[in-house]
KEKE-3310 file (N, C-alpha, C; in steps of 0.2 Angstrom, whole numbers, plus 5000, padded with zeros to 4 digits):
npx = (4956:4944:4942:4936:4924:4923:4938:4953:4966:4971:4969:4977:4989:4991:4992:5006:5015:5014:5018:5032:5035:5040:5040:5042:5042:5042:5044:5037:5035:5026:5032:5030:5018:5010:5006:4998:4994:5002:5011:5024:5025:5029:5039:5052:5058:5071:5081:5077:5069:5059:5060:5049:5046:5036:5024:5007:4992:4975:4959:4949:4945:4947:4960:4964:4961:4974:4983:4995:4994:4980:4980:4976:4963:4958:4949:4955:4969:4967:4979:4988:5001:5010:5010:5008:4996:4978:4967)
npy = (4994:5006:5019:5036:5042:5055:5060:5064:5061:5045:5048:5061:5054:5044:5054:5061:5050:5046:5057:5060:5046:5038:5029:5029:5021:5022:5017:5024:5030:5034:5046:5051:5044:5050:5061:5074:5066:5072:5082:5086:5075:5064:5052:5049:5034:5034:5024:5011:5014:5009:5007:5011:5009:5001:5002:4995:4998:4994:4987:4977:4968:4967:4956:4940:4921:4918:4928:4933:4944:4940:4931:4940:4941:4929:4921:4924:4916:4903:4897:4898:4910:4911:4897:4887:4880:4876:4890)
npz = (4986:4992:4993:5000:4991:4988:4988:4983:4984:4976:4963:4961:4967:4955:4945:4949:4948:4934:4931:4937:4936:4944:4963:4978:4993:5009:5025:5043:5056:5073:5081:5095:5105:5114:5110:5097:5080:5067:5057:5061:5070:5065:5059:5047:5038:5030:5025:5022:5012:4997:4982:4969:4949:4940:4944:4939:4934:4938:4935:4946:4938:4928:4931:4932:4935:4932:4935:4944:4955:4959:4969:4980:4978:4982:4995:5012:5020:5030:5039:5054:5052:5062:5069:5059:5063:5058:5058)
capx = (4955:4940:4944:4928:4920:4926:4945:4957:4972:4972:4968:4983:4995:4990:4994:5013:5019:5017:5025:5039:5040:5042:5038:5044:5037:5046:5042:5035:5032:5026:5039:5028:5011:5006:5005:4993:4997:5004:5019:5029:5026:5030:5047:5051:5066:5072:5086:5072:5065:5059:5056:5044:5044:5033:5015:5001:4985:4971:4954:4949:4940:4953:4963:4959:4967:4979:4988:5000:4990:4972:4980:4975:4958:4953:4950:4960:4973:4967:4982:4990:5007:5015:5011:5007:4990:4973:4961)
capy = (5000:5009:5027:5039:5046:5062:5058:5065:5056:5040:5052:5064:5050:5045:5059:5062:5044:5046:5064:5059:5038:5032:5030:5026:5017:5022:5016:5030:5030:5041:5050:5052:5041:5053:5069:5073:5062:5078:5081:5086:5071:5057:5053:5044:5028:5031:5021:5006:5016:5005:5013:5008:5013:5000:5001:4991:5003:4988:4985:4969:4965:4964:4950:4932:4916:4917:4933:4935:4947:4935:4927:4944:4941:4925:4919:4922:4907:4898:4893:4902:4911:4909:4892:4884:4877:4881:4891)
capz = (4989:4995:4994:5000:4984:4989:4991:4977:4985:4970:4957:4963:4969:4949:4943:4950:4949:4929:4929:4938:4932:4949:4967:4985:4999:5015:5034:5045:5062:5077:5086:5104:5103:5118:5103:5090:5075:5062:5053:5067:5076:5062:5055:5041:5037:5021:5025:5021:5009:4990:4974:4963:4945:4936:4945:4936:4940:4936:4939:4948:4934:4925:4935:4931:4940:4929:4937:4952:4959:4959:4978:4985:4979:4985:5001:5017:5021:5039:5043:5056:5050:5069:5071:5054:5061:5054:5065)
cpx = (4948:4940:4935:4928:4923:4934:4946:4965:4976:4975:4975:4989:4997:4995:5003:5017:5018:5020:5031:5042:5042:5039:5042:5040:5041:5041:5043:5034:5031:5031:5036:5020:5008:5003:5003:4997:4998:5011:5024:5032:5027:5037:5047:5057:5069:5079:5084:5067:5065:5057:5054:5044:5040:5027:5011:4994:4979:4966:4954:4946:4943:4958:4958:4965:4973:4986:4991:4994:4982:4974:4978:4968:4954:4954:4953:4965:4971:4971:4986:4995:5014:5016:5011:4998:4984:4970:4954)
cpy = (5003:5015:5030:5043:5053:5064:5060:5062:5051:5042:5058:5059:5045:5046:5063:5055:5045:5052:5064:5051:5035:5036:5030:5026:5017:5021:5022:5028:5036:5042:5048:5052:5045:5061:5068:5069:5068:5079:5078:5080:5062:5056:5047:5039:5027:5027:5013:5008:5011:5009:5011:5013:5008:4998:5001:4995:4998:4989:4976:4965:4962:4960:4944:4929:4916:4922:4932:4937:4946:4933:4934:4947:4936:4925:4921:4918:4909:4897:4900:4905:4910:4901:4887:4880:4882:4885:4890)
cpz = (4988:4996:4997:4991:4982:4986:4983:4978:4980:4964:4957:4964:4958:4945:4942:4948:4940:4926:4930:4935:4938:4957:4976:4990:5007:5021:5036:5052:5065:5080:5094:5102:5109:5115:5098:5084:5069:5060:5056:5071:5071:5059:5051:5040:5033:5021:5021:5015:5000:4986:4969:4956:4939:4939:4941:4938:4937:4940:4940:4941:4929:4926:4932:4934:4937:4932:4944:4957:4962:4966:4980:4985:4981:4991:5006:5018:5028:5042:5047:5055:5057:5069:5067:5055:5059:5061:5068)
residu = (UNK:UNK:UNK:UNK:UNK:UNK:UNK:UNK:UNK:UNK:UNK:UNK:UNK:UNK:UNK:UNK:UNK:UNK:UNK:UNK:UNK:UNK:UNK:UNK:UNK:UNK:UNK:UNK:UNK:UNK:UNK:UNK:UNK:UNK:UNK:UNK:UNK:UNK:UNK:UNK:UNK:UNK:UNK:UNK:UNK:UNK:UNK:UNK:UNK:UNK:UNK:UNK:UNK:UNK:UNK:UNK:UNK:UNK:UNK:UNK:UNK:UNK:UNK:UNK:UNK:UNK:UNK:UNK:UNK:UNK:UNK:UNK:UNK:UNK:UNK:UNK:UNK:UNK:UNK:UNK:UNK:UNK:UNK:UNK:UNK:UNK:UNK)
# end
């Protein structure tokens, strides 16, 4: 992540995830992509909703090959997911 400097988003989302001890991950979409993107106009799926209650808050620096989470710092993969070839 890359927050702006500014942003207190992390530090708040933080914040509640160890107050309460867990989280959810619910699909959102727009209701009517011809209308302002705002509350009104987003709806949510909790039907597909996942709840998270043991997030790892880690710096990179902290990661060695050894962790799961290391595939999502190397390299891209080339190979095409649709078709299996490279590109």
């Amino acid at each position: 992540m890359y927050p702006d400097p500014d942003s207190k988003n992390l530090e708040t989302f933080k914040h509640f995830y160890e107050k309460v001890g867990y989280c959810y991950l619910v699909p959102a979409y727009i209701k009517d992509k011809n209308k302002p993107m705002d509350g009104s106009n987003i709806d949510f799926d909790e039907d597909y909703k996942l709840k998270f209650n043991n997030i790892d808050f880690r710096k990179v620096s902290d990661i060695d090959s050894n962790d799961i989470e290391d595939i999502i710092l190397k390299k891209r993969f080339t190979m095409s997911p649709l078709t299996g070839n490279d590109n």
